[in-house]
C-alpha positions in Angstrom: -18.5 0.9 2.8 -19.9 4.0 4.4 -19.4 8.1 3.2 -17.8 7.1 -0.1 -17.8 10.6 -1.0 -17.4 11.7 -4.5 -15.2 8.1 -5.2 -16.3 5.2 -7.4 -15.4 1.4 -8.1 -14.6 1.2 -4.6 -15.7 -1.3 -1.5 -15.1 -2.9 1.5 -13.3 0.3 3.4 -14.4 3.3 4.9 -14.3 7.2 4.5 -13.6 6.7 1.0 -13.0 10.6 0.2 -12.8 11.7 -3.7 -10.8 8.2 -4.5 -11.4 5.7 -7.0 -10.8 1.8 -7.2 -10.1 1.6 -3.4 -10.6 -1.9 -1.9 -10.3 -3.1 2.1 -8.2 -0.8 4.2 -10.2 1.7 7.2 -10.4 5.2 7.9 -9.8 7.8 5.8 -8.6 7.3 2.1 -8.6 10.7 0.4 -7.4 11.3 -3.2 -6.1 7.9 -3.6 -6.2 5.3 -6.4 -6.0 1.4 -7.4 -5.2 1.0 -3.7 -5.8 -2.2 -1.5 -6.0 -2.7 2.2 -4.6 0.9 3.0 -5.1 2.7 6.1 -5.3 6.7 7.0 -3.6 7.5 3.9 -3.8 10.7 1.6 -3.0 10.6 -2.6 -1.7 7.0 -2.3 -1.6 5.4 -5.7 -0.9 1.9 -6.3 -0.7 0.7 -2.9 -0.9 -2.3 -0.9 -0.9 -2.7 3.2 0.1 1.5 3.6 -0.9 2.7 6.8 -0.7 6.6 8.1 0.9 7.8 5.1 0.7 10.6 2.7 2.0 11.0 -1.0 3.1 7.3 -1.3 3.3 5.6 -5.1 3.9 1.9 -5.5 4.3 1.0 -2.0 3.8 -2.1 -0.2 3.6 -2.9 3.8 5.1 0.7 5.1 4.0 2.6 7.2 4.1 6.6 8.3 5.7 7.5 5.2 5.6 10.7 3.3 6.6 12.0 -0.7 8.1 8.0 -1.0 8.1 5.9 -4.2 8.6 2.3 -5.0 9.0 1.6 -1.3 8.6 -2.0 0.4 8.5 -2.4 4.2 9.4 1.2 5.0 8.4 3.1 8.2 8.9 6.8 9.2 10.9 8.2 6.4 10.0 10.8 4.0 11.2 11.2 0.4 12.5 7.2 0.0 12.9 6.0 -3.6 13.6 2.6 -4.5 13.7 1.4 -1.3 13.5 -1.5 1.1 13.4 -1.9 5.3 14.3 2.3 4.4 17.2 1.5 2.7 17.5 3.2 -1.3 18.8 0.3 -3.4 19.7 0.7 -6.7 16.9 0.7 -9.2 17.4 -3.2 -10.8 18.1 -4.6 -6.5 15.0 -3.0 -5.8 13.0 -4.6 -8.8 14.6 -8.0 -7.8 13.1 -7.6 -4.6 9.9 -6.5 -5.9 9.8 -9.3 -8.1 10.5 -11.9 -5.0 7.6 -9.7 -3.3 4.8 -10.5 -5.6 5.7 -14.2 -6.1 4.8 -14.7 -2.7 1.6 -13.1 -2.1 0.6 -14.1 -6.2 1.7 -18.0 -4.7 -0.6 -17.1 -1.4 -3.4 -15.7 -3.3 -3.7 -18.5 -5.7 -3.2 -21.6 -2.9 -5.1 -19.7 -0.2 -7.4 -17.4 -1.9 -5.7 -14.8 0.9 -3.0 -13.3 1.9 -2.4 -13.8 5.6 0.2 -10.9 5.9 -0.6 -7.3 6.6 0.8 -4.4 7.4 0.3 -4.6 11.1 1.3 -8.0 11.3 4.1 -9.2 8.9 5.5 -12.3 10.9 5.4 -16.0 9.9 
């Protein structure tokens, strides 16, 4: 990592700014936390594969979001909740999807030691 400024338990990423347990990911994390492979975001919090994004909490592969929550595969919308390819599902569809979500990349991590999707390229 180079200029983790004022962060901790972070690596592997640059421009760490004021963020803590940050891991992979480029340019510019600031006031984010227990985020992975994220990208030009700002007070992210439990993210995976964000990219140009502000204000996002549990997201996962999105990208240009803004004020969202619990978002998977989401791109320019602002203010999502519970939502999937930027459509809000109820609460309990969500989680199902969620729950199909992890399965894969917990079955990729543990036969490949990787996961081979990101959120600039997410086809098979």
């Amino acid at each position: 990592s180079w200029d983790a400024t004022s962060s901790k338990n972070s690596a592997c990423s640059s421009a760490i700014i004021q963020s803590q347990y940050i891991f992979g990911g480029y340019f510019r994390i600031l006031d984010s936390e227990f985020c992975i492979n994220c990208y030009d975001v700002v007070e992210a919090r439990r993210c995976l594969e964000v990219d140009s994004s502000s204000r996002s909490v549990s997201c996962y592969f999105c990208h240009n979001i803004e004020g969202c929550e619990d978002c998977i595969f989401c791109c320019n919308v602002k203010g999502m909740r519970h939502a999937v390819f930027n459509q809000q599902l109820p609460r309990d569809e969500y989680l199902r999807v969620k729950k199909m979500l992890l399965d894969y990349l917990n079955g990729q991590l543990d036969a490949k030691k990787r996961v081979d999707r990101s959120v600039f390229a997410l086809s098979p």
